[in-house]
N, C-alpha and C positions, 0 to 999 in steps of 0.2 A: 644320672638324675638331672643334670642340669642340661642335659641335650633336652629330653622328655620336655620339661620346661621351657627351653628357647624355642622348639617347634611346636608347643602349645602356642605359646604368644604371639608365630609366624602367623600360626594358621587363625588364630583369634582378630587381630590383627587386618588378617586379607578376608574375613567375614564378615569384620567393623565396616571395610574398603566398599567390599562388595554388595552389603546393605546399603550403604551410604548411595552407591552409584542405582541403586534401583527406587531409594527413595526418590531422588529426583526425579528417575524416568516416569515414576507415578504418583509425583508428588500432586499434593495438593492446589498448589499455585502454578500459575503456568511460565512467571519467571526463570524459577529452577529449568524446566522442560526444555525452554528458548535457549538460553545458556548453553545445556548439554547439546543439542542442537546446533547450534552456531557459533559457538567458540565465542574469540576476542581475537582475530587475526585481524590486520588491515588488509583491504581487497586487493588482491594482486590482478592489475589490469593484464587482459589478454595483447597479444601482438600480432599487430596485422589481422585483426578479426577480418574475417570475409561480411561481406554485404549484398545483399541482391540488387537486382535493376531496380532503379527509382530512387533509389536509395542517394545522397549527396553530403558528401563529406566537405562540414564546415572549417575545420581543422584538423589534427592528426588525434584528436579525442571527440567532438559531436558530430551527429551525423543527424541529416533532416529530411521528413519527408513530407512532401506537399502533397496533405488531403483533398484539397480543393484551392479556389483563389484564397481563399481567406483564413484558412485553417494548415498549419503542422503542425509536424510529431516531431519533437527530439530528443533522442536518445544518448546514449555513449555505446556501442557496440566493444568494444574494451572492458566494461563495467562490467562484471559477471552477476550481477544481480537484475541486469538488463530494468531499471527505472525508465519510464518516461514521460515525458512532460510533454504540452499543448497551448502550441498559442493561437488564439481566437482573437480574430482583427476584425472589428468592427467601422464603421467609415469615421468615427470621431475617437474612439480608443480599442485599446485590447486587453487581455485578460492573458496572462501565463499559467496555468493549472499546473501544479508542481513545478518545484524549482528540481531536482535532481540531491543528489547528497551532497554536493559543494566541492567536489574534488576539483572540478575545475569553474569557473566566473561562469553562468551560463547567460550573463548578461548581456554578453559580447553578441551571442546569437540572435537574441531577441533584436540586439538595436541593427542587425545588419539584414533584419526579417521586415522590421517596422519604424519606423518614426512618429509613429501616435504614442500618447501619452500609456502605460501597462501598468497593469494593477496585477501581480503576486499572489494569487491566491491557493492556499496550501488546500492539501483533499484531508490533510489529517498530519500531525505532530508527527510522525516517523522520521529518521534523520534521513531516508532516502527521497525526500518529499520534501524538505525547508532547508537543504542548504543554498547562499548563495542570498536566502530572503533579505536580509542584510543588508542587500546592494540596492532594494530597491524601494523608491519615496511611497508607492500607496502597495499595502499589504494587505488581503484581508483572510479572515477563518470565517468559519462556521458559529454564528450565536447562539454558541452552546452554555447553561451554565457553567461545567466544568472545566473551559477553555477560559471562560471572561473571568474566572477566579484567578488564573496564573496571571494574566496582564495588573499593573499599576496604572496609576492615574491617567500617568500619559502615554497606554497603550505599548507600554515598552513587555516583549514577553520572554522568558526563558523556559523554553522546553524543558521540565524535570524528567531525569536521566527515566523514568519507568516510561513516561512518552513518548521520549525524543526514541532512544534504546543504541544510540550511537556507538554505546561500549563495545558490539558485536563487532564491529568493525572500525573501533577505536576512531570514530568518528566525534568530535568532541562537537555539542551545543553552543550554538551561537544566539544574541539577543537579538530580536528584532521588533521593529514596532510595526503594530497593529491599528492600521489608518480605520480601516473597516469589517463591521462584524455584521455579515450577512444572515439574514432569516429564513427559516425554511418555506420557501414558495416565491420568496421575493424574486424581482424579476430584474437584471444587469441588462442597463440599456449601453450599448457598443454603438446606435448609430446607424440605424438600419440594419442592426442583428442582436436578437434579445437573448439572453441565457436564462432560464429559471436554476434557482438555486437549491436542489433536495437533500438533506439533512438526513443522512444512510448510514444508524448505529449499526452497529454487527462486529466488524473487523476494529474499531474504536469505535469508543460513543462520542466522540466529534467530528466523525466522520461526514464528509459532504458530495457529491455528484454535483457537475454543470451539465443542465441539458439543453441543448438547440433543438427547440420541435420543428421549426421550418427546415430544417435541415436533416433532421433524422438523424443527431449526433447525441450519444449520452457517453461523458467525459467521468468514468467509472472511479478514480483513484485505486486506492488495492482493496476495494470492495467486492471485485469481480473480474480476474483477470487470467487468462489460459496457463498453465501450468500448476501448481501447488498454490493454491489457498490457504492464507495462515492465518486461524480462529484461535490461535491460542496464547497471545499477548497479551499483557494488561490492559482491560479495558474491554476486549474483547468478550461478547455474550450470544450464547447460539441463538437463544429466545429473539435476541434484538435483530439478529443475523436472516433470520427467520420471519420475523413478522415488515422488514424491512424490505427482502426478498419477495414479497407478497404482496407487496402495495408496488413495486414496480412494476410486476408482469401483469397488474391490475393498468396501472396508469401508461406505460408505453403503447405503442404503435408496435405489431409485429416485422415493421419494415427497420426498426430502430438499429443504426450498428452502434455498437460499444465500443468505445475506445477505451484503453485498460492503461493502469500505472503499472505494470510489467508484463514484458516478454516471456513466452514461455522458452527457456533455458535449453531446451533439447532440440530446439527447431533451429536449425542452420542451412544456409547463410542467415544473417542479422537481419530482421527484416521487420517490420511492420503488419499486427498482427489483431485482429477486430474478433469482436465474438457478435452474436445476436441476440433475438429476442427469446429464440428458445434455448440458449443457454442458462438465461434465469427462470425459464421451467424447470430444466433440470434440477437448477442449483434448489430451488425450491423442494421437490420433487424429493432429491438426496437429502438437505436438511429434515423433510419430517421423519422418514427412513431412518436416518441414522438415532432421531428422537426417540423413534416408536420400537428401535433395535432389530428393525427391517434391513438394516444396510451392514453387510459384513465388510469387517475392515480389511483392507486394498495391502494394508502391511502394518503391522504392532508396533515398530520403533521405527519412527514415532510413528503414530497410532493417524494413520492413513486412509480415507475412503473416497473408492472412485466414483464419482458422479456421472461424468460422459465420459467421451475419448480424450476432450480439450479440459475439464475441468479435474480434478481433484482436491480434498482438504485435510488439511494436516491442524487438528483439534487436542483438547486436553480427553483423556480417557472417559465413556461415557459416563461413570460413575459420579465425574468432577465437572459435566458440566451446568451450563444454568442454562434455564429454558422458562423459568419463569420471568415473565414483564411488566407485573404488577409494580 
C-alpha cells in the first residue's frame, strides 16, 4: 500500500513539474516565455572567432568596420549574441547608437575612431544596447513618456530589471544620466551630417531608429535585424510592431540599407551584415499574415514564423498577442 502511494505522489508530483513547464511555454506574459528560453547563464565568449575581409580588430575583443569615411560598425565577434553599435561622425560631433552590453569599455574604441565631442545614444533599454552608457558625459533616449518617468530630476536613470532584462545573462543594470531626450522627427545636427530621429514602438515602446537620408543609412536598433526577431519581451506589441513597420516602407527610399543591432548568428565568418528596403515589405507583409492566421509557424517552441530567408520572428502564441493600437 504504501508503494501505490509513493508512486502516486511520484507521478502527481511530475504532472505538477510538467504542468508547470507548459504553463510558461504558453503562459500568458511573455516574461515566463523569455526566461524558459534564455536561461540566466553569463555569455560565454567565443575563442578566436574568425572574421571576414574588411573586418579590423580593435583589440582581442571589438572589431570594426568602416561603412564609409564617416560612419562604423562595432561589434565583438566573441559575443554570441553578435550586438552592435554605430558611430556616426559628423564634422563638429558624433553620435554612438548603442553602447554594447558593457562587457568590455567600448569607450576606448570610439576615442581612437574620433575626437569630436559623442553623444550615447541608446535604440531602447536592453542591457545589450546601454552598457558602458556610464562612461559617457552626453546621453540621450528616446522622448517617450515611459522612458522620462524612470529618470529623476537630474536625468539620472536606472533601467528596471523587466527593461534592462540583464538577468538572462546576469548582466547587472548600471545608472546613467540622461543629458538628452530626443523627439520623434527631430533632426541631430553633426556638422555637415543631419540624422532624423524615428520613434519605432514594436520590439519596446521606447524604441528609436537614426536615419541619414543623404546617405541612405537607417540605424535600425533590434527593431529589424537578420536572424530571429524577438516580439516577445515586455513592452513588446505586434499592433505597434505593425503599424510602425508600415510608416517606414511608406517613409524610406527603396535604395535605403539598414544597418541592424544584431548579426545574424548562423552566418560565419563575423561579419558585417545590412538588410534593405524590401526586407521591411516582408516584415510587414508576415506581420499581417501572421495577424490574420495566414502565416504557419516556422516551429511551436518557441512559436517561430518565417518571413523571408533573412528574417524570422520569435512571438507570444497567437492567442496572447495584442494587435490592438487604440
Amino acid at each position: 500500500m504504501k508503494t501505490i502511494v509513493k508512486r502516486a505522489l511520484i507521478a502527481g508530483a511530475a504532472l505538477l513539474l510538467l504542468g508547470g513547464a507548459w504553463a510558461v511555454l504558453l503562459n500568458t506574459g511573455p516574461t515566463a516565455t523569455m526566461l524558459v528560453m534564455m536561461g540566466g547563464a553569463a555569455p560565454t565568449l567565443a575563442e578566436d572567432p574568425p572574421v571576414a575581409a574588411g573586418v579590423r580588430w580593435h583589440d582581442d575583443y571589438f572589431a570594426v568596420v568602416r561603412i564609409d569615411e564617416q560612419t562604423w560598425a562595432i561589434g565583438a565577434p566573441a559575443y554570441p549574441i553578435r550586438a552592435m553599435s554605430y558611430l556616426i561622425v559628423g564634422r563638429e560631433r558624433a553620435v554612438l547608437f548603442d553602447t554594447g552590453p558593457g562587457l568590455r569599455d567600448i569607450d576606448g574604441v570610439v576615442r581612437a575612431l574620433t575626437d569630436l565631442p559623442v553623444t550615447a545614444a541608446a535604440s531602447h533599454l536592453h542591457y545589450d544596447h546601454v552598457g558602458s552608457l556610464d562612461r559617457f558625459d552626453a546621453v540621450a533616449l528616446a522622448d517617450r513618456p515611459g522612458l522620462r518617468a524612470l529618470a529623476d530630476e537630474t536625468g539620472r536613470l536606472l533601467p528596471p530589471d523587466d527593461m534592462h532584462l540583464g538577468a538572462v545573462e546576469r548582466v547587472a543594470a548600471e545608472p546613467f544620466v540622461v543629458t538628452a531626450w530626443w523627439a520623434d522627427g527631430q533632426t541631430i545636427d553633426l556638422g555637415g551630417r543631419s540624422l532624423a530621429v524615428l520613434h519605432t514602438p514594436g520590439h519596446t515602446d521606447g524604441s528609436m531608429m537614426l536615419y541619414d537620408k543623404a546617405a541612405g543609412q537607417l540605424y535600425t536598433g533590434d527593431f529589424i535585424y537578420p536572424g530571429n526577431l524577438l516580439a516577445l519581451f515586455p513592452g513588446a506589441h505586434m499592433g505597434r510592431y505593425l503599424e510602425t513597420a508600415r510608416a517606414l516602407v511608406e517613409r524610406l527610399p527603396q535604395g535605403t540599407t539598414l544597418y541592424p543591432g544584431h548579426l545574424d548568428l548562423e552566418i560565419q565568418p563575423w561579419q558585417l551584415q545590412t538588410l534593405a528596403h524590401g526586407d521591411l515589405v516582408d516584415l510587414v507583409a508576415g506581420l499581417e499574415a501572421i495577424r490574420d492566421g495566414r502565416l504557419e509557424m516556422h516551429a511551436w517552441m518557441p512559436p517561430t514564423w518565417k518571413l523571408n530567408d533573412r528574417l524570422r520572428l520569435i512571438g507570444n502564441y497567437r492567442w496572447n498577442m495584442a494587435w490592438d493600437v487604440r
